[in-house]
Each structure stands twice: as structure tokens, then as C-alpha cells.
N, C-alpha and C positions, 0 to 999 in steps of 0.2 A: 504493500500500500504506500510505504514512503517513495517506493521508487516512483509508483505511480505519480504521485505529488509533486514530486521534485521533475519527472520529467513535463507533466505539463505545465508547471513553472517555469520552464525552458522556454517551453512554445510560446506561452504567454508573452514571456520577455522580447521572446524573438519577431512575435507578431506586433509587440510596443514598439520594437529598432525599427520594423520596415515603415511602419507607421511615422515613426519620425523622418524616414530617411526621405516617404515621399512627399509627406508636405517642406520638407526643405528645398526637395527640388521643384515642387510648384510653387513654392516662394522666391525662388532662385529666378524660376521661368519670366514670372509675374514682372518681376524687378527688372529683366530684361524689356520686357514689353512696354512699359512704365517708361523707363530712359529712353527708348526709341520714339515712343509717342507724345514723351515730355510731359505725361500724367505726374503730377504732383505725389509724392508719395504719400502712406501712412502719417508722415508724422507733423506733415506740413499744414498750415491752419485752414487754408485753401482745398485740403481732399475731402473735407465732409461730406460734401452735397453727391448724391448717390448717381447724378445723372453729368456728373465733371466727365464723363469720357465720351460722352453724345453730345456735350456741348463742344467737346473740343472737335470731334470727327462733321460733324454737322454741316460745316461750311465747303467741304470739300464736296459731298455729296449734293448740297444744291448746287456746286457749279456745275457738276457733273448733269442735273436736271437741265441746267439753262443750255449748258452745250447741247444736249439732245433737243431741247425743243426751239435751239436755234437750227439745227438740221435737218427739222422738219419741216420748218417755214422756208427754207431756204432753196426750195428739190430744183428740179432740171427744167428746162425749160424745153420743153420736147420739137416744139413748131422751128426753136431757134438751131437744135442739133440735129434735129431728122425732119428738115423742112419735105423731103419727097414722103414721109408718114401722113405728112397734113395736108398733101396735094390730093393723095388718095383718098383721106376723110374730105376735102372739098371739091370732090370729083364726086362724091355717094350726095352730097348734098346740093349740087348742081344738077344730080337728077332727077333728084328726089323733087326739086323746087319745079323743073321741066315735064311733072310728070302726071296725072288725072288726079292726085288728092289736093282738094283744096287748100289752101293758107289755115283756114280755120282748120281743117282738120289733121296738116301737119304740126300747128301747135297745138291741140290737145293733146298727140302723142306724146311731144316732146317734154311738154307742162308733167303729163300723169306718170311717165317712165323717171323723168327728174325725182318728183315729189317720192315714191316708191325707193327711190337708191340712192335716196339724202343727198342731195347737188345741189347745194345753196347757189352755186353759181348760175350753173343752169338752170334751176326755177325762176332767179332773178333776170336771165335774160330774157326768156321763153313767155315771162308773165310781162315784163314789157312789151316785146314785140306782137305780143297777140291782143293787148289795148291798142297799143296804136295800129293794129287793122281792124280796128270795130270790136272785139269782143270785150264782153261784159265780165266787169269785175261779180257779180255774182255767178256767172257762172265758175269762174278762175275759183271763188272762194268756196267751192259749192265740187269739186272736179274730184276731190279724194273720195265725195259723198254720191257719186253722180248715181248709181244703183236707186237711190232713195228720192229722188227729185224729178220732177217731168218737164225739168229744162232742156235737155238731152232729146234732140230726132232717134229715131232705132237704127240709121247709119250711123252716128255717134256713140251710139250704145256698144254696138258689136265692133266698132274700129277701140273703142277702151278697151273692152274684152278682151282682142287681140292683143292689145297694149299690157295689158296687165298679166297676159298670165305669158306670153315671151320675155314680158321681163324677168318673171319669178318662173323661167324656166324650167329647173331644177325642181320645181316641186310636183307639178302635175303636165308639164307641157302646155302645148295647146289643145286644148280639148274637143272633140268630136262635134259636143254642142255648140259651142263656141265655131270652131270652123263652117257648121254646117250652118249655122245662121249667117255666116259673114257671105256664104255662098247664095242664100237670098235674096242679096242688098247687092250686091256687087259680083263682075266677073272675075274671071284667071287673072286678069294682066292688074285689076285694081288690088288684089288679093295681095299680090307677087309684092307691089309699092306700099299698102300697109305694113307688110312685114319687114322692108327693107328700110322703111323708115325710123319704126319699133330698133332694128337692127342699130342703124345709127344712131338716135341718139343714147342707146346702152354703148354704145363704143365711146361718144363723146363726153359721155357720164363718167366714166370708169377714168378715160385721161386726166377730165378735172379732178375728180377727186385723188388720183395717183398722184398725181402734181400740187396737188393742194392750192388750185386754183380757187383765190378770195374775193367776196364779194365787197367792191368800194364804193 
């Protein structure tokens, strides 16, 4: 029984040394960390406050914020480095203007596609130049709502329709009903120019917003 005693007495002690040995070398560590970061030690009247090492790191991390959201603001200017990219978007919309959908009916698309894929730029241009050809600010105000309102012809209806769910592609397509009404109102060749209109301004949406084109 004494052996027993006396050897866990061993352990004990042995297990007290390691115990010492490692909070010295995390006190060791610390103290390194401390002189590199120019943290105030223990003993200094200055280390009380429990948040001294967030106040000292703090400044480094917002410039870090500012630089990133200076690179955000700052992107490319696409028209200026791949001017033949914007020949070909102003070649889709050269024909688009040349082609059997009306004014009013190319800016609905343009208005309801914008509105749908958050392009403050493009809503803002889209909703001025559709005032100044005649259209009514309530319909403009009224266009996310158009389902619910009897401002809207049923050509206007089915060309949204088209609008909206080419834009939200990905979810269900364009669908049967949807197609098969547009096939009422309109033929092959009008069909072909809503959809390529839809087409463009999702391309010219997706540019502004890559580019973080702002509204001034």
C-alpha cells in the first residue's frame, strides 16, 4: 500500500511539473505575441481594459474594408477595353429598334426585366425614356403589379409573361401556356423579336450590374 502511495505521489508531482512546464511556455508564447503587437503587458496600467487588443488591431482591418470597397467602385470599364463587345450589344439593339415591336412595348420589357434583376441603372434609364415617348407614370408604377391591374392590353400581358419568366429562366422556363398565348396575339417573326429583346436587355443588365454601373 505504501508503494502504492508513494508511486502515485510520483504521478501527481509529475503531472504538477508538466502542468507548470506548459503554462510557462504559453506564457512564454503570449509574451512573444504581446512585443510583436506592442500589447501593453500585464503589468502596465494601460492593459486593463479587456478589449486593448481589438482596439489596437481594428484600424488595420477597416483599411482593409475601405480598400475592398474602393475596388468595387472602381471595376472596368468594358465599352472603353472591348469596344467591338458593345458594337455587338449595339448591333442587337439596332435591330431590335428596326424591328415590328413597338417603342412602348420594347420599354416594358426593358423596364420589367431591369426591375426583376435589381438595375438601378437600367430602371432609371428605361423609366425615363419611356415618359418621354408618352407612357404613363402609372403604369411605370403599377408594371411589377401588372397581373392585378386592367391597364395592360392582353399583347402587353403575354409580351410581360414572356418577359418574366426568360428572365427567371432557370426556374421554370418559358412555359407552354405562356408560349401558347403569345402564339395568339402575335406570329413566328414577332415571337423571335420579343424574345431577343427579353435576351438583350438581360445581357445589358448583367454588364451594369458587373461593372457596377451608378445611377447620377
Amino acid at each position: 500500500m505504501k508503494t502504492l502511495v508513494k508511486y502515485n505521489g510520483f504521478i501527481q508531482q509529475g503531472l504538477c511539473e508538466m502542468g507548470a512546464e506548459r503554462l510557462n511556455s504559453r506564457s512564454v508564447l503570449l509574451s512573444n505575441i504581446s512585443a510583436k503587437l506592442k500589447v501593453p503587458t500585464s503589468n502596465s496600467p494601460t492593459s486593463q481594459s479587456p478589449n486593448r487588443l481589438a482596439v489596437i488591431v481594428q484600424p488595420t482591418v477597416l483599411k482593409s474594408n475601405d480598400r475592398r470597397k474602393m475596388n468595387l467602385e472602381n471595376r472596368i470599364d468594358i465599352q472603353q477595353l472591348e469596344p467591338n463587345a458593345y458594337k455587338a450589344m449595339f448591333a442587337l439593339e439596332n435591330y431590335l429598334q428596326n424591328s415590328g415591336l413597338s417603342k412602348t412595348h420594347l420599354e416594358l420589357i426593358k423596364i420589367r426585366a431591369s426591375q426583376i434583376n435589381g438595375c438601378a441603372f437600367c430602371i432609371n434609364m428605361h423609366t425615363s425614356d419611356a415618359l418621354k415617348q408618352g407612357e404613363t407614370a402609372q403604369r411605370i408604377f403599377l408594371l411589377n403589379a401588372w397581373k392585378e391591374t386592367e391597364l395592360f392590353a392582353e399583347e402587353e400581358k403575354a409580351i410581360l409573361a414572356i418577359t418574366e419568366e426568360v428572365t427567371l429562366i432557370s426556374q421554370n422556363g418559358l412555359s407552354d401556356k405562356t408560349y401558347k398565348q403569345a402564339e395568339k396575339l402575335f406570329d413566328g417573326n414577332q415571337i423571335a423579336q420579343i424574345i431577343m429583346a427579353v435576351v438583350t436587355i438581360n445581357a445589358w443588365n448583367r454588364i451594369a450590374i458587373s461593372t457596377k454601373k451608378t445611377v447620377k
